[in-house]
Structure formats: structure tokens, C-alpha cells
ChimeraX commands (.cxc) that place a marker at each C-alpha (Angstrom):
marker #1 position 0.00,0.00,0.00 radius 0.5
marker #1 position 2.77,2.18,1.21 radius 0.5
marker #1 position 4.27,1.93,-2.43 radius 0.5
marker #1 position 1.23,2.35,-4.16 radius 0.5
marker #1 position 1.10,5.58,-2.08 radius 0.5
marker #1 position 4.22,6.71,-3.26 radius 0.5
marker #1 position 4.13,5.86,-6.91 radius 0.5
marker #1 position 0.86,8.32,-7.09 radius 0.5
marker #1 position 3.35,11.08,-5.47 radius 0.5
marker #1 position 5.57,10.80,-7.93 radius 0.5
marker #1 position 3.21,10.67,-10.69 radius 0.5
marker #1 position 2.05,14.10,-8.79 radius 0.5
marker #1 position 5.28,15.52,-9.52 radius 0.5
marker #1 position 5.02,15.74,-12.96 radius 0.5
marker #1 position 1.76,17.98,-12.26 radius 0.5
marker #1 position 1.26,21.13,-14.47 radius 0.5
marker #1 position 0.15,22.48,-11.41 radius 0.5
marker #1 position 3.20,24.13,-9.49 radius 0.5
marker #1 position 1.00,23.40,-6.19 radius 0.5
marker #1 position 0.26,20.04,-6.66 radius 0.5
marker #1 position 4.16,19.11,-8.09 radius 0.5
marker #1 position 5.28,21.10,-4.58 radius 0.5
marker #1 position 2.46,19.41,-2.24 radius 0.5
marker #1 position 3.46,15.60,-3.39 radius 0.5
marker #1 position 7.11,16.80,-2.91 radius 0.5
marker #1 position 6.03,17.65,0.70 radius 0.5
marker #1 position 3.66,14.57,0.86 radius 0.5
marker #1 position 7.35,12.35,-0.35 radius 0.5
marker #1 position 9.72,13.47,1.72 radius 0.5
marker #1 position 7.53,13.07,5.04 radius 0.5
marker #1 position 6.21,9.42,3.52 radius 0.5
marker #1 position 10.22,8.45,3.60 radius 0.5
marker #1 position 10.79,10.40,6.66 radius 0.5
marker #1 position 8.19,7.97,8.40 radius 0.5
marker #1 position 9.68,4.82,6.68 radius 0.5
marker #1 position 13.39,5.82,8.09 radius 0.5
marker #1 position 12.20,6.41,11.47 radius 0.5
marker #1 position 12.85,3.20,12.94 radius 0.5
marker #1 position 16.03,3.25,11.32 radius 0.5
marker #1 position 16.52,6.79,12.99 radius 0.5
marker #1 position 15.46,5.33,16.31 radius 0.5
marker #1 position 17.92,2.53,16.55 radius 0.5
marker #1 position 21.01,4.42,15.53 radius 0.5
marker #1 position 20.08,7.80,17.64 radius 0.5
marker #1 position 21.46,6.23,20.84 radius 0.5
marker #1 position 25.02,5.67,19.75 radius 0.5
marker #1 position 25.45,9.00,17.04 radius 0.5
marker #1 position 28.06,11.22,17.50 radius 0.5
marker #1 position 26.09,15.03,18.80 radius 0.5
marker #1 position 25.96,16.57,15.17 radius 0.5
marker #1 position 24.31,13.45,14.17 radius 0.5
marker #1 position 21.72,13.48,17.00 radius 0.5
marker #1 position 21.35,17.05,16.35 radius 0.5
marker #1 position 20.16,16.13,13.23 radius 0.5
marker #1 position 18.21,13.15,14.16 radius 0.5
marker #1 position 16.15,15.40,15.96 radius 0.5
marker #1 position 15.72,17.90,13.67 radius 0.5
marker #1 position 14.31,14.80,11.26 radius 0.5
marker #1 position 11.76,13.81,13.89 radius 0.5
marker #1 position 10.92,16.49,14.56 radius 0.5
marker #1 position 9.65,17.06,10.73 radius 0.5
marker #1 position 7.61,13.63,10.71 radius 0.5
marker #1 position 4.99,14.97,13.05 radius 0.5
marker #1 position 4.61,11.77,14.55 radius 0.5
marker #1 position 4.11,10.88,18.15 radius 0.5
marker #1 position 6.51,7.53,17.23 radius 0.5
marker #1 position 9.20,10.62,17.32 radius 0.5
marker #1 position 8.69,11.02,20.93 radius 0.5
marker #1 position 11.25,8.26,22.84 radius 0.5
marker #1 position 14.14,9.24,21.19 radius 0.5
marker #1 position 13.31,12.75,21.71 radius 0.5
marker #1 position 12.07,12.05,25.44 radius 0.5
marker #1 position 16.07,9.96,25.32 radius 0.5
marker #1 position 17.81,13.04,24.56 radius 0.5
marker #1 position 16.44,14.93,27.44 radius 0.5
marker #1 position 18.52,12.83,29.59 radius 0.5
marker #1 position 22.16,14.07,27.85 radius 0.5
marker #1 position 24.64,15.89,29.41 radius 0.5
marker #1 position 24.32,18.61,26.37 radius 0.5
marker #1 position 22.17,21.54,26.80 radius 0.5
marker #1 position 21.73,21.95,23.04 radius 0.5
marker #1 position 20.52,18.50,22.64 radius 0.5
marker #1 position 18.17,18.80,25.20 radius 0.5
marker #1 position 16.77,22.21,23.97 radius 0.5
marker #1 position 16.96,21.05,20.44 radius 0.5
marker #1 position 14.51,18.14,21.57 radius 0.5
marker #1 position 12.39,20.25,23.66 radius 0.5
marker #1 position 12.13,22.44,20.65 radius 0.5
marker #1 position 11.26,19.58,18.51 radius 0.5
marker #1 position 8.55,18.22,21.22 radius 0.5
marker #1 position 6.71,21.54,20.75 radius 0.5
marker #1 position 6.53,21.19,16.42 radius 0.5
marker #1 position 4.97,17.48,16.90 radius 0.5
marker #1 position 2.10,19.16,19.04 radius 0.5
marker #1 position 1.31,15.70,20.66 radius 0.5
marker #1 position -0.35,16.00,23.88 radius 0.5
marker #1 position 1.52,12.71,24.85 radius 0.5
marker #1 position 5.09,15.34,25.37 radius 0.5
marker #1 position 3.62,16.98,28.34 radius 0.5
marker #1 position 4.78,14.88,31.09 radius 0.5
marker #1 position 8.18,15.33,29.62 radius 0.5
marker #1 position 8.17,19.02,29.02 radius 0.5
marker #1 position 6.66,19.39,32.72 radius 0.5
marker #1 position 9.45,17.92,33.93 radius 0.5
marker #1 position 11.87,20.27,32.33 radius 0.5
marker #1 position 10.31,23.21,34.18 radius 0.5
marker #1 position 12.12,21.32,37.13 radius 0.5
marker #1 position 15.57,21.64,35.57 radius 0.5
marker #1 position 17.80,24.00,36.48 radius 0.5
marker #1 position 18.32,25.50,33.18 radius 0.5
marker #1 position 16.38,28.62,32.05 radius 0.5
marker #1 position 16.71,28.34,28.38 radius 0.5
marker #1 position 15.51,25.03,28.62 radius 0.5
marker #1 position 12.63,25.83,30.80 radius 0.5
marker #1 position 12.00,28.52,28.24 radius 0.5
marker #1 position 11.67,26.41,25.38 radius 0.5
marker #1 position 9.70,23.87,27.33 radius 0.5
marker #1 position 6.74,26.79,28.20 radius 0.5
marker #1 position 7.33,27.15,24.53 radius 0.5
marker #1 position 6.67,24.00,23.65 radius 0.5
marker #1 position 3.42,23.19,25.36 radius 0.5
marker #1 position 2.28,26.71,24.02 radius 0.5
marker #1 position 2.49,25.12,21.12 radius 0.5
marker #1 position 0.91,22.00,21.95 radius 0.5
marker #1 position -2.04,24.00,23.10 radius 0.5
marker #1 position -3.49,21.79,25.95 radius 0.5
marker #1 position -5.70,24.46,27.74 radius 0.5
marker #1 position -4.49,22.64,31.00 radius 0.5
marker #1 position -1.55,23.60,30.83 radius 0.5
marker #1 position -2.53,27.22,31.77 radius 0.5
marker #1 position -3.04,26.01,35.88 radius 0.5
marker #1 position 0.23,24.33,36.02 radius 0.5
marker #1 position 1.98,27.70,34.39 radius 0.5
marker #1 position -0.37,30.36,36.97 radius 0.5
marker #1 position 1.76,28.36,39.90 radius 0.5
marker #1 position 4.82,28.60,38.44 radius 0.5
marker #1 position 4.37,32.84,38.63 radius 0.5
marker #1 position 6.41,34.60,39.47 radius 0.5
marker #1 position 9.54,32.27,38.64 radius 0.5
marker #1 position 12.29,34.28,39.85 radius 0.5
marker #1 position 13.65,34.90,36.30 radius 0.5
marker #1 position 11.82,37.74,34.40 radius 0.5
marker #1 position 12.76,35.62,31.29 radius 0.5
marker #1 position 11.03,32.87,32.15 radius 0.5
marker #1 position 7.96,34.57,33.31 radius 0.5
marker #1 position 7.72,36.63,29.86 radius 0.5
marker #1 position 7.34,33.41,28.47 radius 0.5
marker #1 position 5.10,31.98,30.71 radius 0.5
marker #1 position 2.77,34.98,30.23 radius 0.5
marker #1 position 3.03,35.03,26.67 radius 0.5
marker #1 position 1.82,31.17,26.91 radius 0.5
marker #1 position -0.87,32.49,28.56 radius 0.5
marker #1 position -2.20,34.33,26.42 radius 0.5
marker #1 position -1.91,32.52,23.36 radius 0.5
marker #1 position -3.95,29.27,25.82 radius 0.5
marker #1 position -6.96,31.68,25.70 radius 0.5
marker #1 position -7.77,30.37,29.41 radius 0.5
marker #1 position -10.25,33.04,30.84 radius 0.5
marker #1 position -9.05,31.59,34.13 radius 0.5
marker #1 position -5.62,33.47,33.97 radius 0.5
marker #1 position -7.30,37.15,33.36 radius 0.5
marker #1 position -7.12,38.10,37.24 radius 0.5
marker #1 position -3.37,36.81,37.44 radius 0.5
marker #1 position -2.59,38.86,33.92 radius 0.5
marker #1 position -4.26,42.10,35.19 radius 0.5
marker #1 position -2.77,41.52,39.04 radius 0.5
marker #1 position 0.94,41.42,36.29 radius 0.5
marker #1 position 0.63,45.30,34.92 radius 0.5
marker #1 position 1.71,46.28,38.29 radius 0.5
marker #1 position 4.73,44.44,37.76 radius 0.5
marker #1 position 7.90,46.47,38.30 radius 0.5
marker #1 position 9.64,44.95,34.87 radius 0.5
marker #1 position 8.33,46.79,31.63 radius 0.5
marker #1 position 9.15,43.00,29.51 radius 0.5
marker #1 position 6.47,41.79,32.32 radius 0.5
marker #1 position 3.65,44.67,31.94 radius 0.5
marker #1 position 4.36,44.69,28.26 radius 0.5
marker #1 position 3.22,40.90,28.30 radius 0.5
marker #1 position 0.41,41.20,30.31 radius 0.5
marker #1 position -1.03,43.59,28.16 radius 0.5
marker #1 position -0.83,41.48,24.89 radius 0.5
marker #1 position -1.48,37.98,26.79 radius 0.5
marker #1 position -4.98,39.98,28.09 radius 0.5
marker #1 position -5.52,40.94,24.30 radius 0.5
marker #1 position -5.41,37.56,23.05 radius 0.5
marker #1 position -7.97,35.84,26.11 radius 0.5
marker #1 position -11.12,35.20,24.76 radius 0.5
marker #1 position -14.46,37.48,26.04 radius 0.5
marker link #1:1,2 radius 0.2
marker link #1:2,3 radius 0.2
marker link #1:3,4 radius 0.2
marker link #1:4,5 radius 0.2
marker link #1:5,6 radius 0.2
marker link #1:6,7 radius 0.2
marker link #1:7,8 radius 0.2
marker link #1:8,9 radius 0.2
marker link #1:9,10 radius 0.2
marker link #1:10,11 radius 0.2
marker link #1:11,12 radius 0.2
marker link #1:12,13 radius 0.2
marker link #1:13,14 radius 0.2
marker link #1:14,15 radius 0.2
marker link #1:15,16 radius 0.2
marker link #1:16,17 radius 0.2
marker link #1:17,18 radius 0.2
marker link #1:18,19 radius 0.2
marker link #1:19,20 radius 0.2
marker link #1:20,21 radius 0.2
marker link #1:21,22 radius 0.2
marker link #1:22,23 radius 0.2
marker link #1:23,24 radius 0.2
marker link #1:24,25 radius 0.2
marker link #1:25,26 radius 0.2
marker link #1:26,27 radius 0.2
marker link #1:27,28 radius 0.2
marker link #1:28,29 radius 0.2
marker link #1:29,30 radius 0.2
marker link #1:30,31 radius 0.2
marker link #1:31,32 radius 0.2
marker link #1:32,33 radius 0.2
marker link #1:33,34 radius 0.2
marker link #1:34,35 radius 0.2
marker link #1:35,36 radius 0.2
marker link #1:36,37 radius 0.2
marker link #1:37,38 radius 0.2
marker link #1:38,39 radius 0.2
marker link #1:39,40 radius 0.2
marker link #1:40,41 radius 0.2
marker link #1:41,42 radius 0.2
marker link #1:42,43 radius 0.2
marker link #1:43,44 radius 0.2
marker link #1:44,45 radius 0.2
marker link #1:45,46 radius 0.2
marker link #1:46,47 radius 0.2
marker link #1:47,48 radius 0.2
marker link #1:48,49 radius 0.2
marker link #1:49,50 radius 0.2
marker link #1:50,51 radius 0.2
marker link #1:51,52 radius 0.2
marker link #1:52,53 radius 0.2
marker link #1:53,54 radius 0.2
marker link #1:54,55 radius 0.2
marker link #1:55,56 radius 0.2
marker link #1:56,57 radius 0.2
marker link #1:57,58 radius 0.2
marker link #1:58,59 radius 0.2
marker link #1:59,60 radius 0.2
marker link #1:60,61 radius 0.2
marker link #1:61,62 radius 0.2
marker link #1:62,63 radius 0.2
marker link #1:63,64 radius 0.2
marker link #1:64,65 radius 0.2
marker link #1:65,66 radius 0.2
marker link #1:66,67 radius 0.2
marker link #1:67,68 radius 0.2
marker link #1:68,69 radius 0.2
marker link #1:69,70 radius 0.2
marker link #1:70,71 radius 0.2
marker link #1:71,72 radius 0.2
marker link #1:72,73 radius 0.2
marker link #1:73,74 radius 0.2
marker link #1:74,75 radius 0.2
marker link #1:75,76 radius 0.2
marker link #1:76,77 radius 0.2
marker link #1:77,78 radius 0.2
marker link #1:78,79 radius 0.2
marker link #1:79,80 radius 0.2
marker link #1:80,81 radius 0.2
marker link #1:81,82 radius 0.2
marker link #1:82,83 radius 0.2
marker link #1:83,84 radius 0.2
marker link #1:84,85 radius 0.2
marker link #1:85,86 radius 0.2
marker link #1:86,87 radius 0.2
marker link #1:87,88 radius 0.2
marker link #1:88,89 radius 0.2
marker link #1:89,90 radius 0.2
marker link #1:90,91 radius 0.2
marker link #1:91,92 radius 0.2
marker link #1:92,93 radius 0.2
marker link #1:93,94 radius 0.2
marker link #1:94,95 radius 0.2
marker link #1:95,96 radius 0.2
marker link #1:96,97 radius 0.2
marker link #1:97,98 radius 0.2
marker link #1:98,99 radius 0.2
marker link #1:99,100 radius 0.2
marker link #1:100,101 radius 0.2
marker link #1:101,102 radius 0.2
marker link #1:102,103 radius 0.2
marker link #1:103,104 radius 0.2
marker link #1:104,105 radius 0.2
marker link #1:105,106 radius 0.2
marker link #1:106,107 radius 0.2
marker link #1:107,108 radius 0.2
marker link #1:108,109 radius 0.2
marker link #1:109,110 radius 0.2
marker link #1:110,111 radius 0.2
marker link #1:111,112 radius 0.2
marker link #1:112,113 radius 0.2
marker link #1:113,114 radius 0.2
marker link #1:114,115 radius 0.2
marker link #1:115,116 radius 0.2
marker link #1:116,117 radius 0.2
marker link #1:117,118 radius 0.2
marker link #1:118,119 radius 0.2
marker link #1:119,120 radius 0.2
marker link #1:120,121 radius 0.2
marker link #1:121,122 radius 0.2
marker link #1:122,123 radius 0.2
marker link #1:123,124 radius 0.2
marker link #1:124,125 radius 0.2
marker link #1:125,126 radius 0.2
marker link #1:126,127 radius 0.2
marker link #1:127,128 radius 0.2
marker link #1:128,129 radius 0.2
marker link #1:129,130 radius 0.2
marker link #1:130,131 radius 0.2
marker link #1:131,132 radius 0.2
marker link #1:132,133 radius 0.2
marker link #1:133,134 radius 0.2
marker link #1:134,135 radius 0.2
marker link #1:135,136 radius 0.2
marker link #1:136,137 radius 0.2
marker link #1:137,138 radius 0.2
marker link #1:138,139 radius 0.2
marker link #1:139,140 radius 0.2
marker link #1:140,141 radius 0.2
marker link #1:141,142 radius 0.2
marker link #1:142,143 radius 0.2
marker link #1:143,144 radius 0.2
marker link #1:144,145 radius 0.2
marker link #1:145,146 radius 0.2
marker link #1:146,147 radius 0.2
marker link #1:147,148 radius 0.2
marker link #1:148,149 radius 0.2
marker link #1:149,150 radius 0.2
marker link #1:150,151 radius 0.2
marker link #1:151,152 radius 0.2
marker link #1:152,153 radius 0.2
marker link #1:153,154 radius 0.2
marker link #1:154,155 radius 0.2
marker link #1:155,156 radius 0.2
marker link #1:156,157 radius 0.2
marker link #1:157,158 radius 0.2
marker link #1:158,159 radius 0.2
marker link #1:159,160 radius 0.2
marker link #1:160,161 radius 0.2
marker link #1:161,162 radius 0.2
marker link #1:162,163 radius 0.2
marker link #1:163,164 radius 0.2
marker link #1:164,165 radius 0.2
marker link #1:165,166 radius 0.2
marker link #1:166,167 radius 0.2
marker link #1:167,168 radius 0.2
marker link #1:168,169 radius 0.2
marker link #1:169,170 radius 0.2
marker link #1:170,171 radius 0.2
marker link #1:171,172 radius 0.2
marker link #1:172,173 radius 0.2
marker link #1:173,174 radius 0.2
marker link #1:174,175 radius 0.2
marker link #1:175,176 radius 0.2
marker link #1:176,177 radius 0.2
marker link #1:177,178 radius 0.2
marker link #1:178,179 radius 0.2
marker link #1:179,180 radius 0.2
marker link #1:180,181 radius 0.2
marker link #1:181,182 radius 0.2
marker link #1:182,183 radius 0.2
marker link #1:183,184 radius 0.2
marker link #1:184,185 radius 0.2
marker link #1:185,186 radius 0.2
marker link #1:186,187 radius 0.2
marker link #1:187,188 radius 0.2
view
């Protein structure tokens, strides 16, 4: 079936339409993507970092929740970039099944990772997510709450209006500037 699938694709390529030729290019390269993930899987744990740096820049292009162990692996390495680079890469699959792993990160002791994490489930959109961020205000880092609050915002949660307004008195103009476009973006 799988090669039925992508003998129509390339068929699609030769298109007169310039959509169509670059849609079945898209449609391709995620179709082999998903047929070299196990492949990716089983030689992600012994890659050299540039490699795994790529590996995770190829899963996280499938869109596939199947992308999630070796990217869930990675947050255990000693390398910052690898782990951010996978926290990153949690966020583009937008699975809700990342969350337990991103919530741990906000544990870490490593603000640009707990950064991209907040990032990440912002982008995975689970409108729960918004109680667990509210206890995490204030953080201690102003960084880390600008993202939180942005977050915020872009959940939509009612719920968070009283913490976002209680914010503009906030001391740090990066803080009151995000309140006031997080309250913007909550729906009426």
C-alpha cells in the first residue's frame, strides 16, 4: 500500500500544477521520513552530537508521536543543546503525549531550557496547561515569566485574566508589556 502511495506522489510531480508538483514533494519526503524512522530510532542512541542534532531535527519534521522516545532519550544528555533542540522539537509534533516530559523540564535547572519547554506546550495548546503555568508565577527569572505569560495568552484560558491584570503592576516593563498582549489575546 505504502508503495502504491508513493508511486501516485511521484506521478504528482510531474503535475502542471506548481502546487500540486510542490504538495506531493512535501507529501514524499515526510512518507520516507516515516519509513526511516525506525532506522533513525535505533542508531540515535550511539550517534556522534551533530548526528543526533540532526536526528532530531528529522523527527521532529515527521509529526509523529513515534518521534517522541528518542526525543524524550535526549532529554537525559549531558548537552544543553541536545536537550533544547529536543524540547524544541517536542513543541513542532504538538502531541499531547510530550507533556509529562516538558513538565518535567520546568524542574531543571536550566532557564533556556525551561524557556523552550513553556514554549513547547504553548504550542501543543493543551488548555491545562494554563493552571500548572499560573503556579509557576512569578519564577524568579523575568525571562522565564515573559514566556510563561506570553503562553498564557496565546492558551486563551479566561481563568488566567485576574493573574494577567494583578501582572501590569509588575515592576519589569518586559512583564507589563506581556500582560497587556497575553490579556488581548484571552477570549471574552
Amino acid at each position: 500500500m505504502i508503495e502504491e502511495r508513493r508511486k501516485a506522489l511521484a506521478k504528482a510531480l510531474k503535475d502542471e500544477d506548481q502546487g500540486v508538483k510542490n504538495n506531493a514533494s512535501e507529501a514524499l519526503l515526510k512518507l520516507e521520513g516515516l519509513m526511516e524512522l525506525s532506522d533513525i530510532v535505533a542508531k540515535f542512541k550511539s550517534a556522534v552530537k551533530t548526528d543526533k542534532l540532526r536526528y532530531i531535527y528529522s523527527l521532529s519534521k515527521m509529526k509523529t508521536e513515534k518521534a517522541l522516545v528518542p526525543l524524550i532519550y535526549s532529554l537525559q544528555h549531558d548537552e544543553d543543546d541536545l536537550k533544547i533542540a529536543a524540547i524544541r522539537a517536542m513543541g513542532e509534533i504538538e502531541s499531547r503525549k510530550a507533556i509529562p516530559a516538558l513538565l518535567n523540564v520546568l524542574k531543571v535547572n536550566n532557564t533556556l531550557a525551561k524557556i523552550q519547554a513553556v514554549e513547547s506546550l504553548g504550542r501543543i495548546g493543551d488548555p491545562g496547561i494554563a493552571k500548572i503555568l499560573m503556579k509557576i508565577l512569578p519564577s524568579g527569572d523575568k525571562e522565564l515569566d515573559e514566556s510563561i505569560i506570553l503562553v498564557l495568552g496565546k492558551l486563551k484560558q479566561k481563568e488566567v485574566e485576574g493573574l494577567l491584570i494583578s501582572l501590569l503592576d509588575d515592576e519589569e516593563p518586559r512583564i507589563r508589556r506581556a500582560a497587556c498582549w497575553a490579556l488581548g489575546e484571552l477570549d471574552i
